[in-house]
C-alpha positions in Angstrom: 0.0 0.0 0.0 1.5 3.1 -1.0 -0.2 6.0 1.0 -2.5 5.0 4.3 -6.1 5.0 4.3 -7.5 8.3 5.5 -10.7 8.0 7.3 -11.8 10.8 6.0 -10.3 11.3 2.5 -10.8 7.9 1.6 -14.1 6.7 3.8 -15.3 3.7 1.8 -11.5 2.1 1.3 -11.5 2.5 5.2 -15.1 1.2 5.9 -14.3 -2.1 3.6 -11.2 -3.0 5.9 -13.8 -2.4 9.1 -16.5 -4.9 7.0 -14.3 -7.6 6.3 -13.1 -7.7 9.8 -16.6 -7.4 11.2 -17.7 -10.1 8.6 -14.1 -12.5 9.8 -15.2 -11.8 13.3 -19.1 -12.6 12.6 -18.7 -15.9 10.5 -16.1 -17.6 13.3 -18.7 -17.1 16.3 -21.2 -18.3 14.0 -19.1 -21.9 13.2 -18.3 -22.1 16.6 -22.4 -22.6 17.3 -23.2 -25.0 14.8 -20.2 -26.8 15.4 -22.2 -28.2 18.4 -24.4 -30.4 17.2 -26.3 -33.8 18.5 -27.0 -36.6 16.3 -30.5 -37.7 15.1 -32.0 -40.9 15.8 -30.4 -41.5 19.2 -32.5 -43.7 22.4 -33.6 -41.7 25.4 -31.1 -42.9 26.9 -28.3 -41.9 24.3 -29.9 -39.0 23.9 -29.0 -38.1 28.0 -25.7 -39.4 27.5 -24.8 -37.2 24.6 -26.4 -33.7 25.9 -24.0 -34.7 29.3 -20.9 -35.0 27.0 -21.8 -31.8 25.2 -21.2 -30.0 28.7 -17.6 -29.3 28.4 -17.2 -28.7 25.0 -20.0 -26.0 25.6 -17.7 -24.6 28.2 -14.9 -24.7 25.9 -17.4 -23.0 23.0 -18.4 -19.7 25.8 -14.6 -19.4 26.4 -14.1 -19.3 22.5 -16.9 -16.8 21.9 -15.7 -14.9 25.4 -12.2 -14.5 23.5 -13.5 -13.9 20.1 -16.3 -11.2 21.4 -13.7 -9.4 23.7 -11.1 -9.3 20.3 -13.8 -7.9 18.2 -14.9 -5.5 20.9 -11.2 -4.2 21.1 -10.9 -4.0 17.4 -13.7 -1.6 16.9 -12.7 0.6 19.8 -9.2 1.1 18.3 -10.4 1.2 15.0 -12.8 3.4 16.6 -10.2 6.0 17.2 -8.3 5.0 14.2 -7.3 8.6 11.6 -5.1 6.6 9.2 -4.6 2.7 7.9 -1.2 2.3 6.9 0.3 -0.8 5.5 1.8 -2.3 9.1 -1.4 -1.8 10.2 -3.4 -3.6 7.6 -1.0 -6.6 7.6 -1.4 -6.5 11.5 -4.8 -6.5 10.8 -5.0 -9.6 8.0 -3.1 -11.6 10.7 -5.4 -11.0 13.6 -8.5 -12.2 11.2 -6.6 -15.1 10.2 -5.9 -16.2 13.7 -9.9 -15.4 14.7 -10.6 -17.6 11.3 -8.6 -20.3 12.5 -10.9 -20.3 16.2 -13.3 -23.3 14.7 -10.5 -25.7 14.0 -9.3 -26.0 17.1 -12.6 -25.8 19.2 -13.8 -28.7 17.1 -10.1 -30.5 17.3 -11.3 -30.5 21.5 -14.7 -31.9 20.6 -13.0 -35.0 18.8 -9.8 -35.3 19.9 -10.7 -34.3 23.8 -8.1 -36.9 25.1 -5.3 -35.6 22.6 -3.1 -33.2 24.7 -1.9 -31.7 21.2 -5.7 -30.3 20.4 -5.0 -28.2 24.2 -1.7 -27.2 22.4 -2.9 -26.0 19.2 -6.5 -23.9 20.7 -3.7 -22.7 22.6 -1.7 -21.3 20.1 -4.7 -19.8 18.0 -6.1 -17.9 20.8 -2.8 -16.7 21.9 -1.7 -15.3 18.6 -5.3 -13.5 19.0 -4.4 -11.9 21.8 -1.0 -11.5 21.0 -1.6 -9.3 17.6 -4.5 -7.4 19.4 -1.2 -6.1 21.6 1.0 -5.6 18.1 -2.6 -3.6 16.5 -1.9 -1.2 19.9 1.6 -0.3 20.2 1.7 0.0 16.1 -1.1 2.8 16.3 0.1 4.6 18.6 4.0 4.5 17.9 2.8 5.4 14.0 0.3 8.3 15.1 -2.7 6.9 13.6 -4.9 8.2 16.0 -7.4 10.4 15.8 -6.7 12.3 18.7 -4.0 11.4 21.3 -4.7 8.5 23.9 -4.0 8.7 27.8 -0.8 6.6 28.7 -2.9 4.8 31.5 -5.7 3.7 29.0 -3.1 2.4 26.5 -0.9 0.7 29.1 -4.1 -1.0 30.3 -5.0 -2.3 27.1 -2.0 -3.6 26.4 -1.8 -5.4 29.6 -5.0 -7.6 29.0 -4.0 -8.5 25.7 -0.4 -9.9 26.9 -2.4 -11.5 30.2 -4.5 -13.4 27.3 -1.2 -14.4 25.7 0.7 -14.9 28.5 -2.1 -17.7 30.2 -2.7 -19.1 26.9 1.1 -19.4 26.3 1.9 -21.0 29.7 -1.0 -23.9 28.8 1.1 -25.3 26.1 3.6 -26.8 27.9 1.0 -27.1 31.0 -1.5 -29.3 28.3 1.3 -32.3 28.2 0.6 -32.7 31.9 -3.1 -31.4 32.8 -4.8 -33.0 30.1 -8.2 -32.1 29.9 -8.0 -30.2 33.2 -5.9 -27.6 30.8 -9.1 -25.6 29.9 -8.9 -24.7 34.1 -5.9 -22.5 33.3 -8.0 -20.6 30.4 -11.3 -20.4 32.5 -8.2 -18.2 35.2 -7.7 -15.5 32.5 -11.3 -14.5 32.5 -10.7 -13.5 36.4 -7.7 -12.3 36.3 -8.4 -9.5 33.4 -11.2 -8.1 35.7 -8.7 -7.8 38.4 -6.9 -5.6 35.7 -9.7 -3.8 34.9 -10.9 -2.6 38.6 -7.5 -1.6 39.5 -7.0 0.5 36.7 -10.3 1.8 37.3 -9.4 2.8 41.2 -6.8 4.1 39.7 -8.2 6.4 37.6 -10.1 7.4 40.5 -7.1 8.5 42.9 -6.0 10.6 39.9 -9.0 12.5 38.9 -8.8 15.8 40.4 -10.9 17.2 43.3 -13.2 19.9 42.1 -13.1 23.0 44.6 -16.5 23.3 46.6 -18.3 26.5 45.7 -17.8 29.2 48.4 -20.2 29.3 51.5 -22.8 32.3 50.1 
């Protein structure tokens, strides 16, 4: 790309990089649903026995829409604030829609393959690398001055920290799978607390910053 896309000199080259990643985001939620499915036919008593084995791969499904979701929320809040779209960014971009397109593959590899430590290993990887390029969409913005107006270091730093948290606890799993099995999902299922914790102290943070307004004078 040999000039960035403008928001507002160029509006429908920007809107068609925001509608293929809405549409990226959109269709792997979507496969992640009807990759759940029971087959037909089945006794009563099957059918018990296969809506009790579904339990954990619907687990495993809310923490892959949880992750997805929270990466598409973050993508249109920085694209959100987004001036300019220049080439690092797209390619940053293309790789964060290839690893949310890769999601599926990996939840259904757990459905099948549940017993397989290597299907831990690679759901792993994928939703790492989402996280992981959500942090590289951050600092590339703001180090390139794509922004529409300038962002406070606390909000940025903040940001950044939930997206390496993600990577981080997804990264540690890997060599954790080998051992934990199918108890692995336990150290995915700690992220989810863990990036509230974030969240609130950033948030009583912001609070012991703000400044005091003066109290009107006695009349």
């Amino acid at each position: 790309m040999n000039r960035p896309i403008d928001r507002d000199e160029d509006p429908l080259e920007f809107a068609r990089v925001l509608n293929l990643s809405d549409a990226i985001f959109g269709v792997a939620m979507t496969l992640l649903v009807i990759s759940i499915v029971i087959p037909p036919g089945l006794s009563s008593r099957e059918f018990t026995a296969a809506v009790v084995e579904l339990i954990p791969r619907l687990s495993i499904m809310a923490l892959s829409i949880a992750v997805a979701a929270a990466a598409w929320s973050d993508h249109r809040h920085l694209f959100g604030m987004v001036q300019k779209i220049d080439g690092g960014l797209l390619v940053r971009n293309i790789v964060l829609l290839g690893f949310v397109a890769l999601i599926p593959l990996p939840h259904q590899l757990l459905g099948t393959y549940a017993n397989e430590p290597l299907s831990y290993v690679l759901y792993a990887l994928v939703l790492g690398g989402v996280n992981a390029t959500q942090v590289l969409l951050e600092v590339h913005v703001r180090r390139r001055g794509l922004l529409r107006e300038a962002v406070l270091e606390p909000a940025s730093r903040l940001e950044a920290a939930r997206g390496l948290l993600g990577a981080a606890g997804f990264g540690i799993s890997i060599p954790l799978a080998f051992v934990l099995g199918s108890w692995t999902p336990l150290v995915w299922l700690a992220i989810l607390p863990l990036d509230r914790v974030l969240v609130r102290r950033a948030s009583r943070g912001r609070r012991r910053r703000a400044p005091v307004e003066p109290s009107p004078p006695d009349g």
